[in-house]
C-alpha positions as CSV (number, residue, x, y, z in Angstrom):
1,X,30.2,-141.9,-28.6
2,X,32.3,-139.4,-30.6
3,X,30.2,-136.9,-33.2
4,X,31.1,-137.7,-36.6
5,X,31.9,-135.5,-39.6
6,X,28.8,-137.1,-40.7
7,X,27.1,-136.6,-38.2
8,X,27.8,-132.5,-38.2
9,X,26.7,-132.6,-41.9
10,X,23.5,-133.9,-41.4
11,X,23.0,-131.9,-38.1
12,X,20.2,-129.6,-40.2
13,X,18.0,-132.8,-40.2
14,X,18.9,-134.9,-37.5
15,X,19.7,-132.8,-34.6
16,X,18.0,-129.3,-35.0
17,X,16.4,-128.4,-31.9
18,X,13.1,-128.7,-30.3
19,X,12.6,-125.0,-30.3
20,X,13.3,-123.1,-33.3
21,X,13.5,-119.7,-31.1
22,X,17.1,-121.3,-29.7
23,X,18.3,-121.2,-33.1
24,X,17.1,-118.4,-34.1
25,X,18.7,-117.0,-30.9
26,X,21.8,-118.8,-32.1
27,X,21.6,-117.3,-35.3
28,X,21.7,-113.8,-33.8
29,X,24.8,-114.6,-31.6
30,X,26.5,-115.6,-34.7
31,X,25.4,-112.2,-36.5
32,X,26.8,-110.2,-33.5
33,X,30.0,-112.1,-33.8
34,X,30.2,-110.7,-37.3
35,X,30.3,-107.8,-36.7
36,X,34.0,-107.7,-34.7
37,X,37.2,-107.0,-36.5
38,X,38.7,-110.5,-36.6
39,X,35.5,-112.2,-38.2
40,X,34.7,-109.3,-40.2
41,X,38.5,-109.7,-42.4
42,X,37.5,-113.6,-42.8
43,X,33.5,-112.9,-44.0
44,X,34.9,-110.1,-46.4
45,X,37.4,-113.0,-48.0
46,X,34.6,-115.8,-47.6
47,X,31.3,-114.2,-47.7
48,X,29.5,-113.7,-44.5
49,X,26.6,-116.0,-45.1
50,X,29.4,-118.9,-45.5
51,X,31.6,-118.0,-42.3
52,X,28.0,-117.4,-40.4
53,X,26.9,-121.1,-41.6
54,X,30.2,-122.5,-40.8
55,X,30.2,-120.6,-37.6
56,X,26.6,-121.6,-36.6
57,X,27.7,-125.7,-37.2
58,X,30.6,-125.4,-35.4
59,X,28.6,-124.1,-32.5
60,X,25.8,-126.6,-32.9
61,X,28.1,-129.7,-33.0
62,X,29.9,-128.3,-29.9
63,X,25.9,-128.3,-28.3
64,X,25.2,-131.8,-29.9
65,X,28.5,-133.0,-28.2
66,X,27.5,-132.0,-24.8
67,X,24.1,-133.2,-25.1
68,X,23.2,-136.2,-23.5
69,X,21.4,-138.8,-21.1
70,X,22.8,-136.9,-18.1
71,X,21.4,-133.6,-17.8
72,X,24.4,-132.4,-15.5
73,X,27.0,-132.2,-18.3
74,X,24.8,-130.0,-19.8
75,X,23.2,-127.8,-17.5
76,X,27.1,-127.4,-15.9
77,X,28.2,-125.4,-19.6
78,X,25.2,-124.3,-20.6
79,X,26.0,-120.7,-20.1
80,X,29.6,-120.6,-21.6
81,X,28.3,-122.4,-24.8
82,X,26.2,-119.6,-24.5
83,X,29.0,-116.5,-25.1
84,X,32.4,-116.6,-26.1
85,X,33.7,-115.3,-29.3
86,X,34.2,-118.0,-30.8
87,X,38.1,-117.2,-32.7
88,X,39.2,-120.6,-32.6
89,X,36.8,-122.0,-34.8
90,X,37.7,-118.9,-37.0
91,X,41.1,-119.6,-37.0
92,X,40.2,-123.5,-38.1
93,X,37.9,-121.6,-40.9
94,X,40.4,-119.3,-42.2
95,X,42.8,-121.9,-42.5
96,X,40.7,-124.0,-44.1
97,X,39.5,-121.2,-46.9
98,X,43.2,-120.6,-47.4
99,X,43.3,-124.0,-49.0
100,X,40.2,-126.5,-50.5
101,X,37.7,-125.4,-47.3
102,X,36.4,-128.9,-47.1
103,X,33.5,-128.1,-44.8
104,X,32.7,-131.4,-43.0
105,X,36.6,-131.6,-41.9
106,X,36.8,-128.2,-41.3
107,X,33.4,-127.8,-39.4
108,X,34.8,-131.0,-37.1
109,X,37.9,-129.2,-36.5
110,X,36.1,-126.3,-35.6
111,X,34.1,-128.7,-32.9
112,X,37.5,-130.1,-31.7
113,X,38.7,-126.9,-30.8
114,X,35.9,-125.2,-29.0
115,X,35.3,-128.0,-26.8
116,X,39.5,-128.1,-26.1
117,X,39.1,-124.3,-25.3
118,X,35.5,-124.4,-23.2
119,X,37.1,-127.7,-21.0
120,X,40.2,-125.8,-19.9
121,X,37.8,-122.3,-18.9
122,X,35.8,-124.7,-16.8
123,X,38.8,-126.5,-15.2
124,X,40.4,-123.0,-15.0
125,X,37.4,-121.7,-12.9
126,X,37.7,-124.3,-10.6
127,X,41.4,-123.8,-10.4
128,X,40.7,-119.7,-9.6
129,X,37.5,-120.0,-7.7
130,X,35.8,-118.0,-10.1
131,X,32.5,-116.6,-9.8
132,X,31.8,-115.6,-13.4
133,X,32.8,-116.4,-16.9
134,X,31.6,-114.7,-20.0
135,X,29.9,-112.2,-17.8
136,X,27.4,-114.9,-16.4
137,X,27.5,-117.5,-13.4
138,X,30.2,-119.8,-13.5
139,X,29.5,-123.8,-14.0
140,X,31.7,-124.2,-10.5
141,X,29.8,-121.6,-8.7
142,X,26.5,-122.7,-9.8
143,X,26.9,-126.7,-9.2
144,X,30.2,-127.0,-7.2
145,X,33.7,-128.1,-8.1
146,X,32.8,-131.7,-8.3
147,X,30.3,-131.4,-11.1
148,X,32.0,-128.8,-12.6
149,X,35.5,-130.9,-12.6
150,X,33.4,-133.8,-14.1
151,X,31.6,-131.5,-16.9
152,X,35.2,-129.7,-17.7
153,X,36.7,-133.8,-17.8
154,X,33.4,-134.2,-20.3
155,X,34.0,-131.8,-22.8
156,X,37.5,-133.1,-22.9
157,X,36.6,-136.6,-23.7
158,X,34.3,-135.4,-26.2
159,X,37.2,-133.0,-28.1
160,X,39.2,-136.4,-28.3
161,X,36.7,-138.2,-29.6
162,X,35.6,-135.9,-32.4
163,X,39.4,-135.2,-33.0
164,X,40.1,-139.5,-33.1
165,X,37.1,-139.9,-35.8
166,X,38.4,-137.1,-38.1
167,X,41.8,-139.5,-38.0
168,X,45.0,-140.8,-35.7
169,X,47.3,-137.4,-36.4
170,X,44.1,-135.3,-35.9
171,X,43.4,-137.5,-31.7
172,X,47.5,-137.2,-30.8
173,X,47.3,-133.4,-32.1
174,X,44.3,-132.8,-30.1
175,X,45.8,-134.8,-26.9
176,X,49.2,-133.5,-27.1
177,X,47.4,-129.7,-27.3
178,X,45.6,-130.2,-24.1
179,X,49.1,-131.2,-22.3
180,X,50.3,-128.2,-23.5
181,X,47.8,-126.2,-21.7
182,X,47.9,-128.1,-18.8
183,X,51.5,-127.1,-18.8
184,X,50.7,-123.5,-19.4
185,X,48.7,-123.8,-16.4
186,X,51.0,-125.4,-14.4
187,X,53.9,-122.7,-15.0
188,X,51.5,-119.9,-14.2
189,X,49.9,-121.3,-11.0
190,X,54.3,-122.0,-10.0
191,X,54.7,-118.4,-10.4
192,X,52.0,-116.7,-8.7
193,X,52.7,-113.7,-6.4
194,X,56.5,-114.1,-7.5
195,X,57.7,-110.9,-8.8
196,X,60.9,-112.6,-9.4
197,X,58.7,-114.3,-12.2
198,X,60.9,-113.9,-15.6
199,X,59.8,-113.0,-19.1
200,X,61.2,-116.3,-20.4
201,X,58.8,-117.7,-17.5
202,X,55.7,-115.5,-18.9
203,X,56.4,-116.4,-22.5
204,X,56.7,-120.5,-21.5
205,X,53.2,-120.7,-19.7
206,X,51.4,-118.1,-21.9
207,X,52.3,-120.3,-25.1
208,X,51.0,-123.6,-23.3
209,X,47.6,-122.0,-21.9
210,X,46.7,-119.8,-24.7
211,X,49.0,-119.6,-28.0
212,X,49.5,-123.7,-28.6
213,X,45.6,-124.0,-29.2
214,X,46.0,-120.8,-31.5
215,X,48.8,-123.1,-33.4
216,X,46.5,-126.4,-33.5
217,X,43.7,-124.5,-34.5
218,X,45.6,-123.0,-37.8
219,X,47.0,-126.5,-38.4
220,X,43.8,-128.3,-38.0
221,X,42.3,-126.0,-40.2
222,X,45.1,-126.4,-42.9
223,X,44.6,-130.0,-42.4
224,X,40.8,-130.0,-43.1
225,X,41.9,-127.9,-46.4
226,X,44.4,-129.8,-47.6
227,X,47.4,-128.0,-47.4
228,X,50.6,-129.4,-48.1
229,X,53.0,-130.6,-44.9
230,X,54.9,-127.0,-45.6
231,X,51.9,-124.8,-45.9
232,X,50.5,-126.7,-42.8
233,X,53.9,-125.9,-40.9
234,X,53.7,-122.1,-41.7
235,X,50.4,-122.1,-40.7
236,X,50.3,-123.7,-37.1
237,X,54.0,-121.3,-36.5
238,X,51.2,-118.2,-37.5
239,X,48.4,-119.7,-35.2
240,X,51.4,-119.8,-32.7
241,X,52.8,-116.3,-33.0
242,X,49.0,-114.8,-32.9
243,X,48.4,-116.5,-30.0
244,X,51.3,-115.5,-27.8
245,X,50.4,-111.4,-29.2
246,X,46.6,-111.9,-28.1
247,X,47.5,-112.8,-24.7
248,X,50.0,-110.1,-24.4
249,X,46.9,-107.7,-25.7
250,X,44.7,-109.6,-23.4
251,X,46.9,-109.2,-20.3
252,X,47.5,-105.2,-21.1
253,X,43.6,-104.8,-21.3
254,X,43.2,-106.3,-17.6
255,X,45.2,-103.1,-16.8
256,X,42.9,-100.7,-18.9
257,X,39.3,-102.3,-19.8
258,X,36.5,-101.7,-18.1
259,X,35.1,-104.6,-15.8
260,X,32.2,-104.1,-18.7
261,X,34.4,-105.0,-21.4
262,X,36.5,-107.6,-19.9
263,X,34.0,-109.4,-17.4
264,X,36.2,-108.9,-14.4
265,X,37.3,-105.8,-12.5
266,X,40.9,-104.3,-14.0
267,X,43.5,-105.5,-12.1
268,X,42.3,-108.5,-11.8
269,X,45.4,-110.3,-12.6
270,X,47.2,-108.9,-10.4
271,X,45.2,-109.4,-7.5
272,X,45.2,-112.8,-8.3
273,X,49.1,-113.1,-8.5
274,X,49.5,-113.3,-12.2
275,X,52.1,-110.8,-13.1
276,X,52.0,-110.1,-16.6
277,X,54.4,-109.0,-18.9
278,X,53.4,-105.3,-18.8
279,X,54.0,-105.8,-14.7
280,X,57.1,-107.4,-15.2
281,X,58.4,-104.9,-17.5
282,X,57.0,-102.3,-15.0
283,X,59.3,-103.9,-12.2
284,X,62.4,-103.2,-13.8
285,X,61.6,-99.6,-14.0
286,X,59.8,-99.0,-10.6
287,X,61.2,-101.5,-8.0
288,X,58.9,-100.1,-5.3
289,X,56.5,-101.8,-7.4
290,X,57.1,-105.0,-5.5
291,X,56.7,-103.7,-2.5
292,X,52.8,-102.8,-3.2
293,X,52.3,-106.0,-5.2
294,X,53.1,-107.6,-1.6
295,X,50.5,-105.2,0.2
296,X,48.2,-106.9,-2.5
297,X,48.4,-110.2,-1.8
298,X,45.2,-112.3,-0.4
299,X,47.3,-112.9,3.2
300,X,48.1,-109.4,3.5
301,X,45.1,-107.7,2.0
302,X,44.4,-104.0,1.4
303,X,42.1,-102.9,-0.1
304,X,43.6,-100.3,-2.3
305,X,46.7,-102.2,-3.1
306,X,45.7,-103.3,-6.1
307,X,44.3,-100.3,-7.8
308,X,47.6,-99.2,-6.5
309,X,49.6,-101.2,-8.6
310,X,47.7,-100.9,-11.6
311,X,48.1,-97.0,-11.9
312,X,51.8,-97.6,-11.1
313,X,52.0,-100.4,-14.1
314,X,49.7,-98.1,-16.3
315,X,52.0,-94.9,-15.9
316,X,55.3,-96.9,-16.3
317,X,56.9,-97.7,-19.7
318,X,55.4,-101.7,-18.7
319,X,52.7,-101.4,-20.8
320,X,54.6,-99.6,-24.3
321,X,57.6,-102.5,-23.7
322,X,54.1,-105.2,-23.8
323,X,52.2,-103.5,-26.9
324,X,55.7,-103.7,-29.0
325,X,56.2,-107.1,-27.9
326,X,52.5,-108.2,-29.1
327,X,53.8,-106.2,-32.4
328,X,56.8,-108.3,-33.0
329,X,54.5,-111.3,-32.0
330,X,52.5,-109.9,-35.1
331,X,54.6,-109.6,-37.2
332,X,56.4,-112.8,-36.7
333,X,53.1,-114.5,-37.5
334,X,52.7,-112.6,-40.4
335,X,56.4,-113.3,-41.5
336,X,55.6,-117.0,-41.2
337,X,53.5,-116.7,-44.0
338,X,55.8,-116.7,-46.7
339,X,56.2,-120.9,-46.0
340,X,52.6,-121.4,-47.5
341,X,52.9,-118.3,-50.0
342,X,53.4,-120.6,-52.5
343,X,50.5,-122.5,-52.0
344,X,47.9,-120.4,-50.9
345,X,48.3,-117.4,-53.3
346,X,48.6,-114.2,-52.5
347,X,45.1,-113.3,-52.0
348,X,44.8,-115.5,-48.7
349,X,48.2,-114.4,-47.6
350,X,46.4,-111.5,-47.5
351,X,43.3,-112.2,-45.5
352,X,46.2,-114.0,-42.7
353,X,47.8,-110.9,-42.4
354,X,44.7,-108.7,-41.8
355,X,43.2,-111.5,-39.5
356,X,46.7,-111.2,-37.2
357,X,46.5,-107.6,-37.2
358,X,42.4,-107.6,-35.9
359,X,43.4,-110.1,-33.4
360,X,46.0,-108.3,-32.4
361,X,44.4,-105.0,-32.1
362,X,46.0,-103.2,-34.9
363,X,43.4,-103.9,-37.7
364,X,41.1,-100.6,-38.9
């Protein structure tokens, strides 16, 4: 059932595919990826010809792990394996590099994680009715909820079982991470359309659905390079703290990307009821705020309501109170360092701290 360690390792000769264009196509994704901030600080401290390799496994043993007798599973994610960025299995490889960078372990890892992160998308499409992910046709719009549910309950199965053959810590790590974003979940989906919502309620869900698989990803990774139980600690806290300030960067670009950029139109969240913390912040400052918010809902629609709110959010102190918090987010990932200082050297410290800054949006 599960894909091995082994089995990744001898993917070059057992499981390359039929058609050497798709991995020469493959190959080309993994070049573009490259080229972005967070994977060009870990290329410059690996070499880019050992991040692209490890880069290129990781995404193949995701695509041999969804490959199968029945065609649905695969057709139903064919078109997010397709996209994505990819910065969990970057975060497993850093980690890793920062100690031994045992490849099979760390290339598994990097599996366990991308198929953790590409379940929840599907289940979250279903969840939001979503037309598109990654810019293309979402597996839900194309083949229905049903199939969708059952290839988003897939890719699940398969994470655990890849996590359960690297070992027993590395299955209840894995399992206990995909409660945590179901919890995320949960809290959001609780607070929607409630401008009531608190901080302390943003910061609870957006560290289930989005900065707990940041943590496991470090600690997997610092795992697979055998780190010691102090360095791994420090490790998963940084994962954690970079997660929580990418989703606060995440949610202020739904105010100020282009639909181009982001795949969705800005605003986005807010028409959907997700109030964010640069909303909430924006809330305290302009209470009329609520007022349009509740012209934006779905039951009371308007059409400008939302493109309201968003210029009212954008021109309020929301979004500067949001950038500083990702900031201290930073910079408590970066403090949490100094536990594996010891360990790692100084170098690799070094390569952490540039990666958090890139993810972060505050890298040259």
């Amino acid at each position: 059932m599960g894909t091995s360690p082994d089995a990744l390792r001898r993917s070059s000769a057992v499981a390359a595919p039929p058609d050497p264009s798709g991995r020469a196509a493959a190959r080309r994704r993994t070049g573009g990826l490259l080229t972005a901030a967070p994977h060009r600080v870990v290329a410059d401290f690996a070499g880019e010809r050992r991040l692209a390799a490890d880069l290129e496994e990781c995404v193949g043993g995701v695509a041999r792990a969804v490959a199968g007798d029945v065609p649905i599973i695969g057709e139903a994610v064919a078109e997010i394996l397709a996209g994505g960025k990819r910065l969990r299995p970057l975060l497993v490889l850093a980690a890793a590099y920062a100690g031994s960078g045992e490849r099979e372990r760390s290339v598994a890892s990097g599996v366990v994680v991308e198929l953790l992160h590409l379940a929840s998308l599907v289940h979250d499409d279903v969840m939001d009715e979503a037309a598109q992910r990654h810019g293309v046709t979402s597996a839900n719009a194309r083949m229905g909820n049903v199939r969708a549910v059952l290839a988003g309950d897939y890719l699940l199965g398969r994470a655990l079982a890849v996590a359960c053959e690297l070992g027993g810590t590395e299955g209840a790590l894995a399992a206990g991470t995909f409660i945590r974003l179901c919890d995320g979940q949960a809290r959001e989906s609780a607070a929607l359309f409630d401008p009531a919502r608190s901080e302390n309620d943003y910061y609870a869900a957006i560290e289930g659905k989005t900065a707990a698989l940041f943590a496991t990803s470090c600690r997997l990774g610092a795992m697979a390079g055998g780190l010691g139980e102090e360095a791994t600690a420090a490790l998963a806290e940084y994962g954690l703290q970079i997660g929580m300030a990418f989703q606060i960067v995440d949610d202020l670009l739904d105010l100020t990307a282009t639909s181009g950029v982001m795949g969705k139109p800005a605003g986005h969240d807010i028409a959907e009821g997700v109030y964010t913390l640069p909303v909430l912040c924006a809330l305290r400052e302009r209470p009329e705020l609520a007022g349009v918010l509740a012209r934006a809902r779905p039951d009371a629609p308007d059409p400008e309501a939302v493109r309201e709110a968003a210029d009212i959010v954008r021109n309020s102190g929301g979004m500067a109170a949001a950038r500083r918090a990702a900031e201290r987010r930073t910079d408590r990932a970066v403090a949490a360092l100094s536990g594996a200082a010891g360990e790692v050297g100084a170098e690799r410290v070094a390569m952490l701290t540039d990666l958090a800054a890139a993810l972060a949006g505050r890298g040259s």
